[in-house]
N, C-alpha and C positions, 0 to 999 in steps of 0.2 A: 554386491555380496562377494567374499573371498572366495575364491576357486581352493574346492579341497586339495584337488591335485597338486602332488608333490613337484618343489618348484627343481627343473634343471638351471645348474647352476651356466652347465657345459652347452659350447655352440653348437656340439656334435656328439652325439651319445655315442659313436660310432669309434670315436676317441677314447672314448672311457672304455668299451666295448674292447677294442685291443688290448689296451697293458690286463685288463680283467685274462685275457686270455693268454698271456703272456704270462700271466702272474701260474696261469694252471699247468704253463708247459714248465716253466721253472721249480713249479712242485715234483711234477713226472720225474725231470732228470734229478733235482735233490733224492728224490726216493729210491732211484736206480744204483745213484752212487752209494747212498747210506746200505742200501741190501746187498751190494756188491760182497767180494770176498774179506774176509777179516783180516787174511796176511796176502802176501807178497814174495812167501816165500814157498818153495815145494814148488812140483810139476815141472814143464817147458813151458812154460810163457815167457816173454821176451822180461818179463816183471823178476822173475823168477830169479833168469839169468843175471840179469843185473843186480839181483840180492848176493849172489853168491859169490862177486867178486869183488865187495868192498861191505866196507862197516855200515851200520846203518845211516848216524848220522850224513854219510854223503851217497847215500843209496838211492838212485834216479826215482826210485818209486816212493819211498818216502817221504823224500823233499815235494817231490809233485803231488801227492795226495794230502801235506799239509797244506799245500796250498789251495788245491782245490778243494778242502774244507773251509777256508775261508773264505773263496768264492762262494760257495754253497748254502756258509751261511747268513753274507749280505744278502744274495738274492734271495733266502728266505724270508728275510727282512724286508726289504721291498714288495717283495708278493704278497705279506700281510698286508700293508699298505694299499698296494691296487686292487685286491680283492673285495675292498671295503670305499673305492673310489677314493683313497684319500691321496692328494696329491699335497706338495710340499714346496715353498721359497727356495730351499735350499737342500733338501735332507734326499730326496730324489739323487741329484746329483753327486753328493758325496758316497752315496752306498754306490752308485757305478762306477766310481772311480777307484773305488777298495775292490769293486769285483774284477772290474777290467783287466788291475793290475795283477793281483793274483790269476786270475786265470789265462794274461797270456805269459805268464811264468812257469804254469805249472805245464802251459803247450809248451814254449821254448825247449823245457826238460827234456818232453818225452819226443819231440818230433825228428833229432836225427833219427838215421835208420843204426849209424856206429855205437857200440855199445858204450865203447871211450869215449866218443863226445857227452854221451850221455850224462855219465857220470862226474865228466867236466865238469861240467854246466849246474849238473847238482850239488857238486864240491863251491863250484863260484856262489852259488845260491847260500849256502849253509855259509860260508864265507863272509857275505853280503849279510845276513841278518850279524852276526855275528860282531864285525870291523864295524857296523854301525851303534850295535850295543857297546862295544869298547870305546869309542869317540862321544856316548853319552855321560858313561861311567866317568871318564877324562876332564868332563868339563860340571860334572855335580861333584868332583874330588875340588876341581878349583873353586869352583863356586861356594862349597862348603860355609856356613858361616858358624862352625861350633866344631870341635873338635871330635865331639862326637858322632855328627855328620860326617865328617870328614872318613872318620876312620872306616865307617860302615860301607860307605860307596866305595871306600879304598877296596873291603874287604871283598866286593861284589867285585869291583875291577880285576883284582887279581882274579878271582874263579874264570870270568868270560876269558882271560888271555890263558890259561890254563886251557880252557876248551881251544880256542883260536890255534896254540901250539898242537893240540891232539890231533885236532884236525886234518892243518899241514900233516902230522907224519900218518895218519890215515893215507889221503894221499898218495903222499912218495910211496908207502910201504905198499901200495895194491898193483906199483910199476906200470900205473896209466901215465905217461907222459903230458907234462900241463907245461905251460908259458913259465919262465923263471919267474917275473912281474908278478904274477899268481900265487906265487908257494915262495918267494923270498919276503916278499912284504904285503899284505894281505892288504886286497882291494875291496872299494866298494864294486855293487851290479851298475854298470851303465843299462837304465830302462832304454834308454832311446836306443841302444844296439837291440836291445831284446825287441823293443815293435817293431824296428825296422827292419828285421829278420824276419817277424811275422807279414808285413808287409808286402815282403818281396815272396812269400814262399807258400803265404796260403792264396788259393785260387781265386781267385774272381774279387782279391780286396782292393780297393784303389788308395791313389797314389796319398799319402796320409789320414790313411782312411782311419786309423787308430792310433798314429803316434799325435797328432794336433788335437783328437778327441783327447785324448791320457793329459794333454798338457793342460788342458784349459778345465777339464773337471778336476784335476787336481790344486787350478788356481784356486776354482770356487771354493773345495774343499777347505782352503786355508781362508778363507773369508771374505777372498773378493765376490764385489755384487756387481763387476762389469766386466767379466772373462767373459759372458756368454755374448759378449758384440761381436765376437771374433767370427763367431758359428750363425749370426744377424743375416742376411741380406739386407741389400741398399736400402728396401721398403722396408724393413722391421727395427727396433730397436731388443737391446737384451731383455728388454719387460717382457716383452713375449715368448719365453722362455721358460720364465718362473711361474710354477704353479698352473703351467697349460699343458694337458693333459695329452694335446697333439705333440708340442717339441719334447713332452717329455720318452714319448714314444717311440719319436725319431733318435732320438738319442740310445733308448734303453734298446733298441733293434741292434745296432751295430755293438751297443757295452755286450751283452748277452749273447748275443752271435758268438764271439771267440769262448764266453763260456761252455756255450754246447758243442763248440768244437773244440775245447780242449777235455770235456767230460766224455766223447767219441773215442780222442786219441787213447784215455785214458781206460777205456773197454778194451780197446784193441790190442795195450799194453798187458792187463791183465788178461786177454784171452787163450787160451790152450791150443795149439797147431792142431789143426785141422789133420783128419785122416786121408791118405790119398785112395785114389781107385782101388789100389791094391791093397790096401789092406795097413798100408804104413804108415809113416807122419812125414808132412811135409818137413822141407827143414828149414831151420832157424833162421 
């Protein structure tokens, strides 16, 4: 006679057990950040200060808190997911690669302590979406197969180089000094300078601890189904990877890691200086 009992699919309940609880700290910080402040602007906070001395679009706080909405909102996506044990071939791995990346951009942003770098870095970001939407536009004007294709991406190309141009003189006009490379001819983000700065800078992360994770969930993301041999040991192949609820774990531990330490940085930016003994405010 059949056993009523509901069948485990999984070798280790204790597996599933994790992302379940993973899935409810990622709820926690989504919900800290969504109740967080509305602006950016007003007070002493380091947030504040960096509104006040350039436009929005390249405004350290702005750019980092778009992106940490997009963090925020794969891994709400994923937490749906593991709250209901459901694991995935491949869809696991493509949301940690949307979060990874976002989230150690919107840390990259905010973790100098100079307020010019800061704003750099925000300027390069806003820059990067930017030079990659004009080199799309570029190639659906050539692509075009009708005229009236044509003209419509034409008309979308000019607006993005219209922002691209504002941009730059945002920029120049706020008298933060940037690289000529920067502000003559508009680059893309090099990621791999971005994780390897994370790399070197946050504490206890080892030695491609995040930039070979970024490279190989971004292969999968484009559809390979043999990036994950890379991350294999000698005794496993990449099958053990897909849709196990253990490597999925191993992996989402380090993707998530840098999101909650870049949702930290991201308090600490917005947070208001502390009163001293006396009665005064620390300073900036």
């Amino acid at each position: 006679m059949a056993s009523a009992e509901p069948v485990n699919h999984y070798a280790d309940l204790e597996d599933v057990t994790n992302l379940m609880t993973l899935s409810v700290q990622l709820d926690r910080a989504r919900a800290v950040f969504a109740n967080g402040p509305d602006t950016i602007s007003g007070g002493r906070s380091v947030a504040a200060v960096d509104y006040a001395r350039v436009p929005i679009a390249i405004s350290p706080g702005a750019v980092a808190s778009g992106k940490l909405r997009v963090s925020t909102d794969v891994a709400n996506a994923a937490s749906r997911l593991w709250e209901h044990a459901e694991f995935h071939f491949v869809a696991d791995y493509v949301l940690m690669r949307a979060a990874l990346e976002a989230s150690v951009v919107a840390w990259w942003i905010l973790s100098p302590v100079d307020s010019d770098e800061r704003c750099r870095r925000a300027y390069r970001v806003t820059m990067d979406d930017l030079v990659r939407a004009l080199k799309r536009e570029n190639a659906a004007v050539s692509a075009a197969q009708s005229g009236v294709g044509r003209a419509a991406r034409d008309a979308v190309r000019g607006r993005v180089q219209s922002l691209i141009e504002s941009t730059q003189k945002d920029i120049y006009e706020s008298g933060i000094t940037i690289e000529k490379e920067y502000l003559s001819k508009p680059r893309t983000l090099d990621m791999r300078e971005v994780l390897e700065t994370a790399e070197r800078e946050i504490d206890g992360m080892e030695d491609l601890g995040i930039s070979l994770l970024w490279a190989i969930l971004s292969t999968s993301a484009h559809g390979s189904i043999t990036a994950m041999e890379q991350l294999a040991t000698r005794d496993e192949s990449s099958a053990a990877f897909w849709n196990n609820p253990r490597k999925i774990f191993e992996l989402a531990t380090k993707t998530y890691n840098i999101h909650f330490l870049a949702l930290d940085l991201w308090n600490q930016y917005l947070a208001e200086p502390q009163a001293n003994a006396t009665g005064g405010r620390e300073a900036d």
